[in-house]
N, C-alpha and C positions, 0 to 999 in steps of 0.2 A: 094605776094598779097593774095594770097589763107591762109598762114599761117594767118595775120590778119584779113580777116574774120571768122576763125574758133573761131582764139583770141576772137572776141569781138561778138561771138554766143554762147560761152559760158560765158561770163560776164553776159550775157541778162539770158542766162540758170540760174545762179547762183543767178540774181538780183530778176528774179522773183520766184524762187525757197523762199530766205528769205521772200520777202514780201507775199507769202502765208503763213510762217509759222509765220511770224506778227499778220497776220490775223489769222492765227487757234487762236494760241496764247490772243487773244482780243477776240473771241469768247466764248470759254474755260473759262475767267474771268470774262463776262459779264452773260456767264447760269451760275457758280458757286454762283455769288453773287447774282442770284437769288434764287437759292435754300436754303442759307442760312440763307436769311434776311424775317424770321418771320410776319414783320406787311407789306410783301409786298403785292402789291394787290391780286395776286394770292392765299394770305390766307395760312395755314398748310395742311399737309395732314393727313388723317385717323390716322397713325400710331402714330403722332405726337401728335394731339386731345386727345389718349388715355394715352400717355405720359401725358401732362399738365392737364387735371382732373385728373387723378392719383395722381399727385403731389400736387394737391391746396387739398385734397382730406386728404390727408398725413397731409399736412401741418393743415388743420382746426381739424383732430382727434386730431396731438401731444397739439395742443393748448388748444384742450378744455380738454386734460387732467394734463394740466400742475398744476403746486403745487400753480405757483404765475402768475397774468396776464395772464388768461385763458379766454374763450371766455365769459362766462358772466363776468368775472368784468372787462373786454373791453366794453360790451354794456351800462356797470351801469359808465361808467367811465364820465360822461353824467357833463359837467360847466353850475351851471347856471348865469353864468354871462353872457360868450358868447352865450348860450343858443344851445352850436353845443357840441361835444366831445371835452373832455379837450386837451389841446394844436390843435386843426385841424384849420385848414386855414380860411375855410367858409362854413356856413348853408348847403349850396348846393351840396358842393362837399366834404365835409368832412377833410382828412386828405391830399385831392388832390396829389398834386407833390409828397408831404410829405411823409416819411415811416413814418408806424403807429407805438403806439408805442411797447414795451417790445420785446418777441421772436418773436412774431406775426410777427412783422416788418422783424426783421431781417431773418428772413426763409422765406419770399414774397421778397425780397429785392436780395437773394442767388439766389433763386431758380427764379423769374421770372426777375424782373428788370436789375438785371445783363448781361442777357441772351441775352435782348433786347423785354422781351412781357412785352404786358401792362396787368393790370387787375382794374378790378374796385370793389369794397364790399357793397354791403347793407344790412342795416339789415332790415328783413319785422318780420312785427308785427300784432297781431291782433285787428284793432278793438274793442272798447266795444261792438257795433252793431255788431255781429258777419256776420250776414247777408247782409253786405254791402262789404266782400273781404277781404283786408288786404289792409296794408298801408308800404310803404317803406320810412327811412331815410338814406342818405348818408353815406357811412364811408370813402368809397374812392372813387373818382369820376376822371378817366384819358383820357375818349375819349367813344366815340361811338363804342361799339365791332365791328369787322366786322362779315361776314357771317359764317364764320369757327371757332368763338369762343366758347371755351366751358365752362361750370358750374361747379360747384361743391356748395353743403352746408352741414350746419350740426345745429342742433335743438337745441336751447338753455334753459332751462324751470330759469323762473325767479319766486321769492316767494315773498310773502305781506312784511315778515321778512326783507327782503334784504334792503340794503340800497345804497345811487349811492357812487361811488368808487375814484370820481375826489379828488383831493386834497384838494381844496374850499367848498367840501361837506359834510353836518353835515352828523356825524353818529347816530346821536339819532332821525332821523325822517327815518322811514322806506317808502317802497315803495307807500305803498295803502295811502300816507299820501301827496304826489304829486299830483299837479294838469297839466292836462293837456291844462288847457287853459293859450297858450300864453301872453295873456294881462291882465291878474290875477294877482297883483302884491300881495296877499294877501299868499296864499301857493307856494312854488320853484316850477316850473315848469320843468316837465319827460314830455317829447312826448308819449312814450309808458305807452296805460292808463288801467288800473287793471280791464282786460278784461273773470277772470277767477271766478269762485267760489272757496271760499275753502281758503285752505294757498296758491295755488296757484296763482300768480297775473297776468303773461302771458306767452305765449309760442310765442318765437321768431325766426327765422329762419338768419344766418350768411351765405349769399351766395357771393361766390365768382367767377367774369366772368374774364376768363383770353383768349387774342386774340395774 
């Protein structure tokens, strides 16, 4: 009798020995997969922040010094039929779900999407009225940053000379030769209106918030 009590004190030893280590076990996966999963509520840390502007950082230099598909002839790449950037989804959101396109795309795509972070792009512009701020149109539009996302931009200088880059767009009408008003059917309409003196036509800012 003695023998099978001991027998089945230690079954009880052994049973509830596993079912802790069940439980560490479900513990252990459930902090790991929050430490790893980026857009959870608890946000990134410090270290990580400086990781991902770092790299959106990286990424807007290599672009704007690229030979083809650099950041102005992304801004200039401007339909006017849809009246948003050529191939993007909609007005509002720009290029949305969509990678953008050329390297631009593809190195946001590597380096964030992949990963599992979102980011969004706009480009801000300056008013004619210089005195009234700037004004932002969509490039990419993916969600509400949270609190821990960070920036990066880089400064684009656009000239009278230039002309928009979409495929559907004349190259014999330069920039200072667009109108900015939407409901003008008379000259193609560019959002971004010839805000500068000079050959200069505007100065544009390429920001990118990644969360």
């Amino acid at each position: 009798m003695i023998v099978r009590e001991d027998s089945r004190g230690q079954a009880f030893t052994l049973e509830g020995l596993a079912s802790a280590l069940i439980l560490l076990g479900a513990l252990l996966f459930a902090v790991q997969s929050v430490v790893v999963t980026p857009t959870s509520s608890g946000g990134v840390d410090a270290s990580t922040q400086t990781d991902l502007r770092q790299q959106a950082d990286d990424i807007l230099l290599t672009t704007a010094r690229a030979e083809t598909n650099d950041l102005s002839t992304l801004v200039r790449n401007w339909s006017q039929s849809s009246r948003t950037f050529s191939g993007a989804v909609q007005r509002n959101i720009g290029y949305g779900p969509e990678t953008p396109p050329g390297a631009f795309g593809v190195m946001l795509n590597q380096t964030f999407t992949q990963r599992s972070y979102f980011y969004n792009i706009e480009v801000v512009y300056r008013p004619r009225n210089l005195s009234t701020g700037t004004r932002r149109i969509p490039f990419v539009y993916r969600g509400e940053p949270s609190e821990t996302a960070v920036s990066a931009s880089y400064t684009v200088t656009l000239y009278d000379n230039q002309t928009l880059t979409a495929r559907n767009a004349s190259q014999n009408v330069e920039l200072w030769q667009y109108d900015t008003n939407a409901t003008n059917g008379v000259n193609g309409y560019y959002p971004i209106p010839n805000a500068v003196n000079g050959p200069v036509y505007n100065v544009v800012e390429v920001r990118v918030v990644v969360w």
